[in-house]
N, C-alpha and C positions, 0 to 999 in steps of 0.2 A: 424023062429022058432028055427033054430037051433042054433043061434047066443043067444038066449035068455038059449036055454038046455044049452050051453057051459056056460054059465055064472052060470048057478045054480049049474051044476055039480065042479066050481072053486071053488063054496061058500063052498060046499059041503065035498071037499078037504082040504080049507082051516081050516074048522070047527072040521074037525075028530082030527087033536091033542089038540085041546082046549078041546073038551069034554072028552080023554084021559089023557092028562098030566097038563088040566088048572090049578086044582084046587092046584096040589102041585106046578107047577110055580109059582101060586102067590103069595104059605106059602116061598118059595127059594126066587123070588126075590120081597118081599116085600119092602120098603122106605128103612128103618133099612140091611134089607139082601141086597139088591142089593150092597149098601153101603160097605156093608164090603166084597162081593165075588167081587167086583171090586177092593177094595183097596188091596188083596193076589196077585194083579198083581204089585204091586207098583208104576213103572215109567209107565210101559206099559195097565194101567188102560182104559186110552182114550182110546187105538185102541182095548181093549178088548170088552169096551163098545159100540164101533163101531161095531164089530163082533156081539154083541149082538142084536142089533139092524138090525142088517142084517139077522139076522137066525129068526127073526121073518118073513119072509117069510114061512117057513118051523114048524115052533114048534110056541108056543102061548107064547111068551114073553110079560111081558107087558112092552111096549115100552116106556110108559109115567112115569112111577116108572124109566125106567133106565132113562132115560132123567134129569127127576129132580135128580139124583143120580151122576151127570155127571157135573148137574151144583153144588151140594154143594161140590165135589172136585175139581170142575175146575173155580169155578164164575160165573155166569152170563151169561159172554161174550165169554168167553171160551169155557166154558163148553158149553153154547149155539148154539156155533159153532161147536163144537164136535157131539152136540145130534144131530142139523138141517144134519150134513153133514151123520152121519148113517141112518137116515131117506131117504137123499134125494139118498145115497149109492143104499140102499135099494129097492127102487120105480125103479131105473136104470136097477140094475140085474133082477130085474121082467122084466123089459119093453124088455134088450134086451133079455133074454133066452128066447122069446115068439117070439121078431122078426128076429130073427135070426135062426128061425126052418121054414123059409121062406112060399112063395106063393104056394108050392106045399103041403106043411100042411094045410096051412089055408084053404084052398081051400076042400081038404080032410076031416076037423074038421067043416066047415061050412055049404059049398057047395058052388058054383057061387054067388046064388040070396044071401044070406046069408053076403059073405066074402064082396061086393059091398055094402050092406046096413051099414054092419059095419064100412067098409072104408069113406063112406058116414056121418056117426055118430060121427065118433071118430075126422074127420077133419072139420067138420063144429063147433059141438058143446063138443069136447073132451076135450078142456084147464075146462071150464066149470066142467063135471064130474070130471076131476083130484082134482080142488082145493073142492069143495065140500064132495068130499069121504074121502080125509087124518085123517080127526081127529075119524072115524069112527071105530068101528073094523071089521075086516075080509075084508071088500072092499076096502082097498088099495091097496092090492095085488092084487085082482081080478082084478080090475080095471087097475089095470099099466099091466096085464099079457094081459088082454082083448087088451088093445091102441096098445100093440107090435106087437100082434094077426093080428089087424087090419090095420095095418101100421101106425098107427097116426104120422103124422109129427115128427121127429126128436126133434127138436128146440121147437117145440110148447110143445111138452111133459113135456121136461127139463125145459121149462121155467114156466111152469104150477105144475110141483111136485119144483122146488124153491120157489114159492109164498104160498108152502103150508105146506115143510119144514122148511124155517127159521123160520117163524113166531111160529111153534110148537114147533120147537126146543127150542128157545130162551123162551119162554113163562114157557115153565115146567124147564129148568135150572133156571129162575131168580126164580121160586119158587120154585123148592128145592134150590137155594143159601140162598135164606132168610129164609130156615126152616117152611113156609108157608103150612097147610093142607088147598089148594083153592079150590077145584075141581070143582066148581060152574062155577068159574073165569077163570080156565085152558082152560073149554070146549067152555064156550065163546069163547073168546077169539081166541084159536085155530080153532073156527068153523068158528066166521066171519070173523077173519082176511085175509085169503086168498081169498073169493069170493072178498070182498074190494080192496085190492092187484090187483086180475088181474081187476077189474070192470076199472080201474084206467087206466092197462097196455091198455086195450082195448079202453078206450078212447083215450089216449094218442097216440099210433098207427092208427087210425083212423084219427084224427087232423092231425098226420106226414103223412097220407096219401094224403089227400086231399093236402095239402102243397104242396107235391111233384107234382100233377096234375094237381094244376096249375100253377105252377112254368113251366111243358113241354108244356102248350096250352102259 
């Protein structure tokens, strides 16, 4: 129960500057705006738009405007790599300030039965919830704060907000490179490509395993 209150009370948290500051963030960084309060940075654009992308933890940036904004100044690839890597920045510093406020918080914010059910959750079927939430709003965060909370595997997390970064990243920079209004196509796209992604890693790890098991009999 309590594993469930903590997660609404995130939503909760995460929700209060969207419904305070949304509506003018999205007139500030609209396609066109983001565009040009990026480019007053000049050289240092990328790492501002990185910043940006970061502080959507904290304030309601829309993340997909800076992204595609990131790829008509930087290309595609670049730019791509610029957006995927603020996204995937981003999911990190959630993951660690959560786990790094260690087993005597969690335990405090949960309780025993609670913090085990989570631990439980988050390492059986966590990669899962990772790649499924990214393209969503307000449950990335939650979600990456929850796995840290929980201790989610290290590797498994990281490798799990990668398959659900680059793909978004790269996705909304090739369309803003190409000047493209898709957003039909973005959210596709960014939605199925990561569960595909890891459906993939997990097969693939699974075959390597077996491999290896017989390989020692």
């Amino acid at each position: 129960m309590r594993l469930f209150l903590l997660f609404l009370f995130l939503v909760a948290l995460v929700l209060i500057p969207f419904l305070v500051w949304g509506e003018s963030m999205m007139q500030i960084f609209s396609q066109d705006g983001a565009i040009a309060w990026l480019r007053d940075f000049d050289s240092w654009a990328w790492f501002a738009g990185i910043l940006l992308l970061m502080s959507d933890l904290v304030l309601p940036i829309p993340a997909t405007l800076v992204m595609a904004s990131m790829g008509y100044l930087y290309g595609s690839i670049l730019g791509g790599f610029l957006a995927a890597s603020g996204s995937f920045i981003s999911g990190s510093v959630a993951y660690w300030l959560c786990r790094l406020l260690g087993d005597k918080a969690a335990l405090w914010l949960l309780g025993s039965k609670d913090f085990a059910k989570g631990k439980k959750l988050f390492r059986t079927t966590g990669g899962w919830i990772v790649v499924l939430s990214r393209w969503l709003p307000v449950f990335p965060e939650v979600i990456a704060c929850m796995a840290g909370l929980t201790r989610m595997p290290t590797a498994k997390f990281h490798l799990a907000l990668a398959c659900s970064a680059l793909p978004m990243g790269f996705v909304y920079a090739a369309i803003g490179h190409a000047g493209l209004d898709q957003p039909v196509m973005a959210v596709v796209l960014s939605a199925g490509l990561p569960p595909l992604i890891w459906l993939m890693i997990q097969i693939y790890w699974k075959k390597r395993s077996r491999s290896l098991y017989t390989k020692t009999d």
